[in-house]
N, C-alpha and C positions, 0 to 999 in steps of 0.2 A: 764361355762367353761367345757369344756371333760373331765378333769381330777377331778372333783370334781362331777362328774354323779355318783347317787346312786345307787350302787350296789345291787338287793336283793339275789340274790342266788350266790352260788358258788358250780356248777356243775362238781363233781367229778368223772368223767368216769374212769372204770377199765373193762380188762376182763380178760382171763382164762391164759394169757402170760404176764400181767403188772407188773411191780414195784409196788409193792403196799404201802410201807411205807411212799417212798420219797414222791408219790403224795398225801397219804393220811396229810402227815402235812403242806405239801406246800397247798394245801385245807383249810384246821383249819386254817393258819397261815392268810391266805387271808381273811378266814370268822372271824376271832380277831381283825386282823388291821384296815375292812372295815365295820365292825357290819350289816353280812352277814350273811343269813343261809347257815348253812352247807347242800348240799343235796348228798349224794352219790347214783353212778348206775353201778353195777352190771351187763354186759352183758353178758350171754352166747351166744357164740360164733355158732352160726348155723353153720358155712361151719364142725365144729366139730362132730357136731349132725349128719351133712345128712352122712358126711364121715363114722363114726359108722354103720351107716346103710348101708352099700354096702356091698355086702354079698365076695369082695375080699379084705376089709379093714383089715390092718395085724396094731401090733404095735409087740416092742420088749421089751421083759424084761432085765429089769436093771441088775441086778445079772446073768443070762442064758443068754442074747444076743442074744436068740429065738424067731424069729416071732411066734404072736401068734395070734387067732381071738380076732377082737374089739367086746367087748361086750357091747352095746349100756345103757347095767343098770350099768356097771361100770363106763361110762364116767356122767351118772346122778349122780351117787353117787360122782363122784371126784367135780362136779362141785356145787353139794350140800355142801360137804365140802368148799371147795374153799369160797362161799358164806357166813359161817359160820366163818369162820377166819379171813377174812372182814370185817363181823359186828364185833368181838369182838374187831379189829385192832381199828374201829373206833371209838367203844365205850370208849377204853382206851385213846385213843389220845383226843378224846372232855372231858372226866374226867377230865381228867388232864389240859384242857386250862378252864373249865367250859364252853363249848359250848354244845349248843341244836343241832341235827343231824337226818339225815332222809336215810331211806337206800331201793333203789328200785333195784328190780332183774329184767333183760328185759331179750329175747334171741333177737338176730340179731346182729349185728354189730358195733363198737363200735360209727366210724363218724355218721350213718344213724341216729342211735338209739338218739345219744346226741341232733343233729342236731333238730330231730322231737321235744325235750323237753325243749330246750334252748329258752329263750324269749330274748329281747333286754336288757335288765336292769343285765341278766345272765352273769357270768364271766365261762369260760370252762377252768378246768384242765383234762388232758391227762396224764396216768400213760404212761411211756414206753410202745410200744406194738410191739408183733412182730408177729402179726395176720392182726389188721387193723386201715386201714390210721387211857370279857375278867376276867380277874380272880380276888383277890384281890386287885390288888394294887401295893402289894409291890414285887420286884425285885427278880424275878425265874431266874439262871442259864437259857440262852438258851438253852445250851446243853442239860439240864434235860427237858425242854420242849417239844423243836425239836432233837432229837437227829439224827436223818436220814440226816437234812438237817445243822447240825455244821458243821462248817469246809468249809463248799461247798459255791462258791459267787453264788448271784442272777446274772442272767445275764438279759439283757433288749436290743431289737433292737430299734434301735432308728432312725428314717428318718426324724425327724422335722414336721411330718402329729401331725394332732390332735390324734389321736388313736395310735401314738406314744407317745407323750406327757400325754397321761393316762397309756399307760403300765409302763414310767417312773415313775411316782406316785404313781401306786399300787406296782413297783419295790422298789421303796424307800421303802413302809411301810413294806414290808415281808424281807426285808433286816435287818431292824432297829430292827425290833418283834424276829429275828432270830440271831440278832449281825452277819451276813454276809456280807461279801465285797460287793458291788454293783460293776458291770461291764457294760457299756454301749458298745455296737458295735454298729457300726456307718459305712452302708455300701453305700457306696459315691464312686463318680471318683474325683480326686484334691483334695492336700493340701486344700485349701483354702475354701471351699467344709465342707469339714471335722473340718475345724478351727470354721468355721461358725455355725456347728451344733455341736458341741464339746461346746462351748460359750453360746450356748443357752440351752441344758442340764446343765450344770452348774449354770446355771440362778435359773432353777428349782428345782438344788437340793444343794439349798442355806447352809442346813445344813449339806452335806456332803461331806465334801470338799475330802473327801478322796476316793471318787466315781475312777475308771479306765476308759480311756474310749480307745476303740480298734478299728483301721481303719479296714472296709473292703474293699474289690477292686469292689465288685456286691455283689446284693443282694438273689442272688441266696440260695435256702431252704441248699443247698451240702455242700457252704462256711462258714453257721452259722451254720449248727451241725458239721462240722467237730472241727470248733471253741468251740462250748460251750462242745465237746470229750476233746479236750484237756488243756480247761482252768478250768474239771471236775464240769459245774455248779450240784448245786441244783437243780435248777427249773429256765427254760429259758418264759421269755414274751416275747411275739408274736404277734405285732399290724399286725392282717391280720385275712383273715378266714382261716377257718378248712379243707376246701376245696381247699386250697392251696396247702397244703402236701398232696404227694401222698400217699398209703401205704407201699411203699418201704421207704419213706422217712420218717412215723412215727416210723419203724420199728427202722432205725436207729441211731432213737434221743436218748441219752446217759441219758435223765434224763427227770420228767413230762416238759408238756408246756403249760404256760398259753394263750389260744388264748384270744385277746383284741381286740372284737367287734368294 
């Protein structure tokens, strides 16, 4: 069955404009529920690099409000830092659930980059960007576990396809792992449409009776982030590829997303 395909990795892309927290626990929280490795990647951003190097690249300081020349050893140095505060981000979050982690630096881009590393068995989370497209046992507070992702529901699209019905499942469990609302959107034309695949999500998530589920009118990328902006998810799943979202429309996504292969 789709939703019970073994996960091995869980592919954590970030770069030099991500959220970095939300998606680093929505990662953990995936590599716990799913007994995954954690794998994190690190990309610097080239179009930042070559920009640096154009001998009319200006930036403006914070405090002065003065263009100033880009100096191509400070933008290494910011993104060396940047890298450094990453791994420590992540070392604390896998502490704290007891997970093993792996943490790779690329430069290029973030889809290209994942794209070339990702196998079929891989799950892809996506920090925000606005550049381009388990433990003991016994009962931890979510909150102190995930703290970035308390409060905030899982949301999950759901079309009735097989690779929808595994985004629902991996939905469930980072819900459950997190104590967060589960939200299903469900974008259909007709009632009855919607009743149909509303009935059989429910099927699936037998022990969650308290799951939402929300009609869309189209399935368009516009209508579910504008959705998962204003119902503030966590972390939204994505039965589709990576290559679906443009980069305007990664830019705009409110929170990481889990694409489901």
């Amino acid at each position: 069955m789709p939703t019970e395909a073994k996960v091995r990795r869980i592919i954590m892309a970030l770069d030099t404009a991500s959220s970095a927290l939300t998606a680093i626990e929505a990662a953990a929280g995936l590599a716990l529920g799913l007994h995954a490795e954690l794998a994190g990647l690190f990309v610097e951003d080239e179009r930042l690099l070559r920009f640096a190097g154009l001998p009319f690249a200006r930036e403006f300081g914070f405090a002065s409000a003065r263009a100033r020349p880009v100096a191509p050893a400070s933008i290494e140095h910011a993104l060396r830092a940047q890298a450094e505060q990453l791994r420590r981000m992540m070392a604390e979050t896998a502490a704290r659930l007891s997970l093993a982690w792996t943490l790779e630096i690329v430069r290029g881009e973030v889809p290209r980059s994942v794209l070339e590393r990702a196998g079929a068995s891989d799950l892809l989370v996506l920090g925000r960007s606005e550049y381009s497209w388990p433990g003991t046992g016994r009962r931890i507070d979510p909150a102190r576990r995930f703290p970035a992702l308390a409060e905030h529901p899982v949301g999950v699209v759901f079309d009735g396809s097989d690779t929808a019905l595994r985004a629902l499942h991996i939905g469930d469990i980072l819900a459950g792992l997190t104590d967060s609302e589960l939200i299903v959107l469900i974008p259909v034309t007709g009632a009855q449409t919607f009743n149909d695949l509303r009935r059989r999500a429910a099927e699936h998530l037998i022990d969650r009776p308290g799951a939402g589920y929300f009609y869309l009118p189209d399935r368009r990328p516009g209508s579910i982030i504008r959705t998962a902006r204003s119902r503030h998810f966590g972390v939204l799943l994505w039965p589709g590829r990576l290559e679906d979202l443009t980069p305007a429309q990664l830019s705009d996504l409110p929170c990481p997303v889990v694409a489901i292969p």
